[in-house]
N, C-alpha and C positions, 0 to 999 in steps of 0.2 A: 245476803248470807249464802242463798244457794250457787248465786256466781261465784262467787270465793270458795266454798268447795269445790264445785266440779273446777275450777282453772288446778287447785291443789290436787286432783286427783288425776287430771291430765298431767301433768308433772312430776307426779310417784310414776307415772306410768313409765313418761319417756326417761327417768333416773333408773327407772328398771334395765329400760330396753339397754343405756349407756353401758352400765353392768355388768351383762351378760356379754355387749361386744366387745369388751375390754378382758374378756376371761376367756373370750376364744382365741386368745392371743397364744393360747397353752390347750393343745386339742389332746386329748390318749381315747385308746380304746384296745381290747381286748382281743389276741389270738386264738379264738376257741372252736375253731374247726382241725381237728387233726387228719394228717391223709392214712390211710388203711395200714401205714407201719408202726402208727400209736395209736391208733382211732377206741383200742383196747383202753387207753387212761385218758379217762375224759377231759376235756381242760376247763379251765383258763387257761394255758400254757403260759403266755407272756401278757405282760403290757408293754405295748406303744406308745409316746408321748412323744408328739409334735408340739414345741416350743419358738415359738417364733421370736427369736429377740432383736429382730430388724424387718422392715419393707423386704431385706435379699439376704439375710441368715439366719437358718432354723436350725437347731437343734434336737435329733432324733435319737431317742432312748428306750433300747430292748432291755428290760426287765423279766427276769423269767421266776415263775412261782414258785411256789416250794414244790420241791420232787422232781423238777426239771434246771435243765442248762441250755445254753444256747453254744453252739460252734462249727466247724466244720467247713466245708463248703454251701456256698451260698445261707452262711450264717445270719445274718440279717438283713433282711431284704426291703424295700419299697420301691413304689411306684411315682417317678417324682413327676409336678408337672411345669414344663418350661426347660429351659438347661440352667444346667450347673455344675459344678465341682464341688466335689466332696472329699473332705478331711477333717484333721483333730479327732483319731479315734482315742477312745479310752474303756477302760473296762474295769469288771470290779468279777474277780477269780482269776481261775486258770493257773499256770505256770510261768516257771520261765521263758516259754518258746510260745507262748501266746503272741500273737501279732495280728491284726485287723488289716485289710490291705482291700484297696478298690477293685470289685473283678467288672465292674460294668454292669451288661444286659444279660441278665441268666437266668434260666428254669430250676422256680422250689417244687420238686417233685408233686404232681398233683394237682397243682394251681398254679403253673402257667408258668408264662416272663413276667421279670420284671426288669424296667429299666435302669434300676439300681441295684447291685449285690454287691456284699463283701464275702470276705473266706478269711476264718482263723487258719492259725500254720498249720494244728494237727486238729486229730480230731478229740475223742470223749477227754483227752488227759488234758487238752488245752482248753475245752471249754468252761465258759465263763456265767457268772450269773446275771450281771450288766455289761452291755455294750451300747456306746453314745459314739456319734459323728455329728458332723454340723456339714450341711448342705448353703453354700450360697448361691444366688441366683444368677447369671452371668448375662440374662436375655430380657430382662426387666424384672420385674417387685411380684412378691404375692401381698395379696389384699389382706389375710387373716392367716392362723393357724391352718383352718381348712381349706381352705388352697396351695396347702403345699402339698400334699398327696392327691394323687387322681386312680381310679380304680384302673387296674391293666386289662388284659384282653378277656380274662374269666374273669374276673369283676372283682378283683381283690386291692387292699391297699396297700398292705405288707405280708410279707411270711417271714418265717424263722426258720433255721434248723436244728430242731432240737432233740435234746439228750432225755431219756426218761428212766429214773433212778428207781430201783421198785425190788424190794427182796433178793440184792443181792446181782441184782439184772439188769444192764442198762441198753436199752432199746432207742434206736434212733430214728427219726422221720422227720414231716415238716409240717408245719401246723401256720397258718394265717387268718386274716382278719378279715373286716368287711369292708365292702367299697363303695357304701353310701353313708357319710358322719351324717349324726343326727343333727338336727338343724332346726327340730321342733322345737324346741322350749324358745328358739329365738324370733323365729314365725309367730310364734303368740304370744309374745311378748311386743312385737311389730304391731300386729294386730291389736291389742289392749292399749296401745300408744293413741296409737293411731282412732280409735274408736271413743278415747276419752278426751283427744282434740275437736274432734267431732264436738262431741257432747256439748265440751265447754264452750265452742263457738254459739253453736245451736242456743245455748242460753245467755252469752254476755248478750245478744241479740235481742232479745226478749224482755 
């Protein structure tokens, strides 16, 4: 009876680990460092979601919170890692003269390059609340969600350029994210795998 648990409990384990690396297929996280021309309204600013729906196309989605927008120059930005070409923009706001367009390698005020920016046409009257692209991979595969971002030279993932809506006031600056995804719940999840294979050998043995 105790061999048939512990093999059952090595098996919830590694059904766990399966799980979690099928849901890092879809990584987000949060813009909440503003630089000194918003640093006044604290964020969340946006979310990022990195959706991976191939080995070589991901899907990147700026989301911005309530009381803010995203637009301008070097609108939304990441750090890709590998090469690629990026296209399929779409967005959710703005105007008629909203338009997303590739500007390359650019500096978000504050935090640095990145190897990817875009630029809407104009600025506060065109910015938008959602903006998506889809990056494909043109030099080989990423392995997960978290590998399609790599942190840039001040250790960030992504920035934005955002609009901040407040009594009447819209103030502008750039606000980014972090450049380490967390990776803990999957480590220990590895680890719990891994540690109730153990177990179960150690006793079918016995």
């Amino acid at each position: 009876m105790n061999k048939i648990k512990y093999i059952a409990i090595a098996l919830i384990a590694i059904a766990g680990l399966g799980f979690q690396q099928a849901k890092a297929d879809i990584y987000s996280f949060d813009l909440t460092n503003g630089n000194s021309a918003i640093s006044g309204f604290p964020g969340p600013y946006a979310n990022v979601q990195v959706n991976l729906t191939s080995t070589t196309t991901a899907t990147i989605t700026f989301t911005a919170y309530s009381g803010f927008l995203i637009g301008g120059a070097q609108a939304a930005d990441v750090n890709v890692s590998g090469s690629w070409t990026i296209g399929s923009f779409s967005w959710t706001g703005g105007n008629a003269n909203t338009n997303f367009t590739d500007t390359g390698a650019g500096n978000a005020d504050g935090f640095g390059s990145f190897n990817q920016t875009t630029k809407n046409f104009d600025g506060f009257t065109s910015a938008v609340s959602m903006v998506s692209f889809v990056l494909t991979n043109i030099g080989g595969s990423w392995a997960n969600a978290l590998s399609v971002l790599t942190a840039n030279l001040s250790g960030w993932l992504a920035a934005a350029h955002i609009f901040v809506i407040a009594d009447q006031t819209v103030l502008t600056g750039f606000a980014a994210g972090p450049s380490v995804p967390d990776g803990g719940t999957t480590v220990m999840l590895l680890g719990a795998a891994l540690g109730a294979l153990g177990m179960a050998r150690r006793f079918l043995r016995s």
